[in-house]
TIDREN-398575 format. One record per residue (C-alpha): residue number from 1; x, y, z. Coordinates in Angstrom, 3 decimals, decimal comma. Layout:
<rs>
NUM;X;Y;Z
...
</rs>
This chain:
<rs>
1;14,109;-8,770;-14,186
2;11,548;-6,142;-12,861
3;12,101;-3,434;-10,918
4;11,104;-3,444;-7,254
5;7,985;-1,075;-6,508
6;7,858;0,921;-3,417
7;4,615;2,413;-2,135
8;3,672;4,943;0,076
9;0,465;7,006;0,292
10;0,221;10,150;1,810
11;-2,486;12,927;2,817
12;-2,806;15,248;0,023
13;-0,977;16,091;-3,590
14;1,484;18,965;-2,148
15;2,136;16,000;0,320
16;3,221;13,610;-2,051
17;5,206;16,253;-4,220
18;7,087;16,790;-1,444
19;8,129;13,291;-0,169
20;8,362;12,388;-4,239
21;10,555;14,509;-4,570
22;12,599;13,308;-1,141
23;12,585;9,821;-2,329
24;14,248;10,486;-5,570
25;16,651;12,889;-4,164
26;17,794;10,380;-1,655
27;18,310;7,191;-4,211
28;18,454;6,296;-7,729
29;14,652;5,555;-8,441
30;12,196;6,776;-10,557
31;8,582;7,596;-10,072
32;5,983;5,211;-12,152
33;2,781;7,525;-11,502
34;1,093;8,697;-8,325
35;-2,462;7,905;-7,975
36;-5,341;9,178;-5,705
37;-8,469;7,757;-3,620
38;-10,697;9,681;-1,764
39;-11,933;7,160;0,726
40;-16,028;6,922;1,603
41;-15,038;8,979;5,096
42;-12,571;11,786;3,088
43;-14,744;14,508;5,814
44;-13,056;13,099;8,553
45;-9,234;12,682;7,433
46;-6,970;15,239;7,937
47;-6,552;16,121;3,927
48;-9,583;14,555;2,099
49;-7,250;12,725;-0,456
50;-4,825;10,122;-0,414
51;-2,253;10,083;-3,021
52;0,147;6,760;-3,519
53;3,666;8,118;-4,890
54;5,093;4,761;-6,906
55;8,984;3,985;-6,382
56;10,437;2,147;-9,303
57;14,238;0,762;-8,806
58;16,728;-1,592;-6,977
59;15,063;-2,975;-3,974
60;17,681;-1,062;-1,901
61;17,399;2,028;-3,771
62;13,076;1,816;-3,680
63;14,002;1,342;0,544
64;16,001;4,250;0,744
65;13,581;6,422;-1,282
66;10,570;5,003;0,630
67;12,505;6,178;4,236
68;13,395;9,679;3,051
69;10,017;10,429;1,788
70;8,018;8,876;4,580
71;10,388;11,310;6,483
72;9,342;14,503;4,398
73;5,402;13,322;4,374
74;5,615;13,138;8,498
75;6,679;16,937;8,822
76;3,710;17,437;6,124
77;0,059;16,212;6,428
78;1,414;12,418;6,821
79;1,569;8,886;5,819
80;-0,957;6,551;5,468
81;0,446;3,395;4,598
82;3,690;1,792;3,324
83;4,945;-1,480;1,414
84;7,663;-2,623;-0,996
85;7,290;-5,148;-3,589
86;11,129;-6,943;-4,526
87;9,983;-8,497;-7,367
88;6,603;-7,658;-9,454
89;5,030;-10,061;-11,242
90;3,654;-9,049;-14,794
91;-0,167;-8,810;-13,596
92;0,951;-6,121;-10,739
93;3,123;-4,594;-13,693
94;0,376;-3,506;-15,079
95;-1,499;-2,310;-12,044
96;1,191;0,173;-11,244
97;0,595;1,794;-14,520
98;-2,850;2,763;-14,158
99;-3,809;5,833;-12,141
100;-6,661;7,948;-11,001
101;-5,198;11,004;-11,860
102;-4,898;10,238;-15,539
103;-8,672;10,302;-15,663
104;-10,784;13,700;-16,665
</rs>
């Protein structure tokens, strides 16, 4: 059975270090890879890149994770978006292992 995925983006890198780092302090996940997009209107964001931190674990332990980092990104430059996925299929299993970041 795969493991559910939790994702949350958040403005900027020291952003999602932070609420990474929340999440796996508060529950027994593990991160799969963050990733980044700079979106078409970056100039008018409040940090000019989005990062998406990726939960890996039991559902219950991805949902506590995703609360106590959403927490730490709100005191920080913020969240932009939120959502958990139970149950992966294999196609999305793949998805989650690609990220921006890995590129040079």
């Amino acid at each position: 059975m795969a493991k559910a995925a939790g994702i949350l983006e958040v403005f900027g890198l020291a952003t999602a270090f932070v609420a990474a780092d929340a999440g796996c302090k508060a529950a027994d996940v593990t991160i799969e890879k963050f990733d980044k997009n700079k979106p078409a209107n970056a100039d008018s964001l409040p940090v000019p890149l989005i990062v998406a931190i990726k939960f890996r674990g039991e559902v219950a332990a991805v949902e506590a994770a995703m609360r106590a980092a959403e927490e730490a990104a709100k005191g920080m430059a913020g969240v932009v978006s939120r959502y958990i996925i139970p149950n992966p299929v294999r196609s999305t299993e793949k998805m989650l292992k690609l990220s921006g970041l890995d590129k040079k």
